[in-house]
C-alpha positions as CSV (number, residue, x, y, z in Angstrom):
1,X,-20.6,35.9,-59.1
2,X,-23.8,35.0,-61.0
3,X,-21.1,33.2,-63.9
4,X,-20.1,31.1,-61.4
5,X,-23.8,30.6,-60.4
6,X,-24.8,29.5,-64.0
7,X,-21.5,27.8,-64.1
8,X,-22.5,25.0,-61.2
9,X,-26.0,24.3,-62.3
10,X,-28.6,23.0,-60.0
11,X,-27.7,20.3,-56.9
12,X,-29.8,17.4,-58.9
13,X,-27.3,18.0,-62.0
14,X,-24.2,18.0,-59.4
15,X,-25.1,14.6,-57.8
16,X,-24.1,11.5,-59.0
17,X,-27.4,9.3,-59.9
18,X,-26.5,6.5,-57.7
19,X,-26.5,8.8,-54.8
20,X,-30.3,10.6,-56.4
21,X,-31.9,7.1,-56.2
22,X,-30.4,6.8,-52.6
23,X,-31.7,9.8,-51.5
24,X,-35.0,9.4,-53.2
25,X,-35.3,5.9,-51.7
26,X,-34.4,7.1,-47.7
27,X,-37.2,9.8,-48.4
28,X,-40.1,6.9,-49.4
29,X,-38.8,5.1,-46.5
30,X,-38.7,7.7,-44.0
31,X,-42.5,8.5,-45.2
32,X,-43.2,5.4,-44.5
33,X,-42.2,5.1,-41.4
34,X,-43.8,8.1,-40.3
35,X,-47.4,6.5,-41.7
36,X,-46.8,3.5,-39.7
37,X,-46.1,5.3,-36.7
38,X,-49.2,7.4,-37.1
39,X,-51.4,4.5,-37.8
40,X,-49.8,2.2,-34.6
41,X,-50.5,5.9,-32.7
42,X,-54.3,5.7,-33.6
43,X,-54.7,2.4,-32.9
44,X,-53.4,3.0,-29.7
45,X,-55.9,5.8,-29.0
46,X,-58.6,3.5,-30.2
47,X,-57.8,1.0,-27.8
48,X,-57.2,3.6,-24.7
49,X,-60.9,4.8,-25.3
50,X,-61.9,1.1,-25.4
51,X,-60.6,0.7,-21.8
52,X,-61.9,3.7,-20.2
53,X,-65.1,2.7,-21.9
54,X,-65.0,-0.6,-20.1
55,X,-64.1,0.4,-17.1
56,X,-66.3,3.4,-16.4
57,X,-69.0,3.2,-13.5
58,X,-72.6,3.2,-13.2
59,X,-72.6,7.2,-12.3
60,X,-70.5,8.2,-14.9
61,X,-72.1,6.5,-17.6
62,X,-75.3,8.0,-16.2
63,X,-73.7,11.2,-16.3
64,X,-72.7,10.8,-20.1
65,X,-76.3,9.5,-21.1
66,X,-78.1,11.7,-23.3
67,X,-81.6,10.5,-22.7
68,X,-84.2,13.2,-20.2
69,X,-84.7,10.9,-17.3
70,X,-87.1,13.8,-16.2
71,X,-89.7,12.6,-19.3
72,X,-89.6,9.4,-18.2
73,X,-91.3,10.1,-14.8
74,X,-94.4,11.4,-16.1
């Protein structure tokens, strides 16, 4: 069992070159992909905060404030 192991090698000395490159190429465009979709999914976040941001009332921006009104009545 462990001759034929030795025998076969690794799976990058069994592959045929051509088909390394391929494989090495989907994976850096497969990466890719995934960072654009992550970026395009951040800037979609950014821009949902934006909106809400906008289109928040009087109250709840009140609410949010940080500022002690109660100071300011002195």
């Amino acid at each position: 069992m462990s001759k034929k192991k030795q025998e076969s090698g690794s799976l990058g000395d069994q592959l045929n070159a051509d088909v390394l490159s391929k494989l090495k190429s989907k994976k850096t465009e497969l990466k890719q992909q995934a960072d654009e979709r992550e970026e395009q999914e951040k800037q979609r976040r950014t821009e949902e905060r934006k909106r809400r941001e906008a289109n928040k009332s009087f109250e709840e921006l009140l609410e949010e404030s940080e500022l002690d009104w109660k100071s300011f009545k002195k």
